[in-house]
N, C-alpha and C positions, 0 to 999 in steps of 0.2 A: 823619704821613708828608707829606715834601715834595717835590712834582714839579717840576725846574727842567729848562729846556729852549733849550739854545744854538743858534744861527742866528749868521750873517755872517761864515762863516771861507770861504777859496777861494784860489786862485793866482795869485801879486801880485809883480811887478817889485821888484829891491831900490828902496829907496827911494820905494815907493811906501804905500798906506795902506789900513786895514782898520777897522770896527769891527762888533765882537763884541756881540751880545744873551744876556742868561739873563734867559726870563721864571719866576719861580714859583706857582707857587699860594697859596701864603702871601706875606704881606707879609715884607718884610724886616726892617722896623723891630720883629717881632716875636723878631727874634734877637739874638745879639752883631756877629756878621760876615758881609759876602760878598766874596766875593774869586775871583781867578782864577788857575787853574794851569796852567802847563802841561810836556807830558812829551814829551820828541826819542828818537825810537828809540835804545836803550839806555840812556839816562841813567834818572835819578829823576826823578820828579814836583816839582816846584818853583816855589815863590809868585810870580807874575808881581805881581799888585798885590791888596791891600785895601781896604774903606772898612768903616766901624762906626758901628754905630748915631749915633754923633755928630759923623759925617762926618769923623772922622781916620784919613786914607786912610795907606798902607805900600806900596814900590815896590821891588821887585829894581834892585839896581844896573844891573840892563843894559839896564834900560827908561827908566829916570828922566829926563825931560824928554823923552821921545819917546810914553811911554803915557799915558793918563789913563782912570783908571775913575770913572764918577760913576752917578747912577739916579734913576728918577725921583721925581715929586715923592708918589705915595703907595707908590713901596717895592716895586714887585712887577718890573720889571725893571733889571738891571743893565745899564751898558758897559762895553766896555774901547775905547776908542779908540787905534788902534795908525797911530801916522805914524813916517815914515822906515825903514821894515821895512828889516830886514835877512836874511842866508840863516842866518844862528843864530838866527833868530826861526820857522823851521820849528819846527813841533809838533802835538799836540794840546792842544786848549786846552781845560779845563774849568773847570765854575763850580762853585763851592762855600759853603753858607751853613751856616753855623754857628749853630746854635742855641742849645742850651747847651754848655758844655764838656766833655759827654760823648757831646753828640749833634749829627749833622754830617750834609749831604746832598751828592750830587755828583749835576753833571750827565753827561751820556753823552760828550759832549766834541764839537768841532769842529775839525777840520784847517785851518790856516792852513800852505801855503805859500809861499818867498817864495823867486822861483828868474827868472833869466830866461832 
């Protein structure tokens, strides 16, 4: 079992900036992936960014050159650094590490607003 647990979502000017924590109990480097998702009321849940064990990270088009997810240097939390926020960047945002490929953990999630 793995406990991951989000902090640094809140209510943010467009164009303004955010960055998202998931610490876990496990290391990362013990998995395949972490990554971050997130979900706007009514839509589906959808990959905002990745990184993998070998550091080749994956970004939704709508973030690319605005998000950057990296983590630290023994593996147990993740970021998502979120600049230029925009109001379709409203969500919740959850963290997700993948372990094996049949086993996957989420966090509880964190609300980022981005309204002015």
């Amino acid at each position: 079992q793995v406990q991951l647990v989000e902090s640094g979502g809140g209510l943010v000017q467009p164009g303004g900036s955010l960055r998202l924590s998931c610490a876990a109990s496990r290391s990362f480097f013990s998995g395949l992936s972490v990554g971050w998702y997130r979900q706007a009321p009514g839509k589906q849940r959808e990959l905002v960014a990745r990184i993998d064990k070998s550091d080749t990270t994956e970004y939704a088009d709508s973030v690319k050159g605005r998000f950057t997810i990296s983590r630290d240097s023994v593996g147990t939390t993740v970021y998502l650094q979120m600049n230029n926020l925009k109001p379709d960047d409203t969500a919740i945002y959850y963290c997700n590490f993948r372990v094996t490929t049949w086993s996957n953990y989420w966090g509880q999630g964190t609300q980022v607003t981005v309204a002015s």
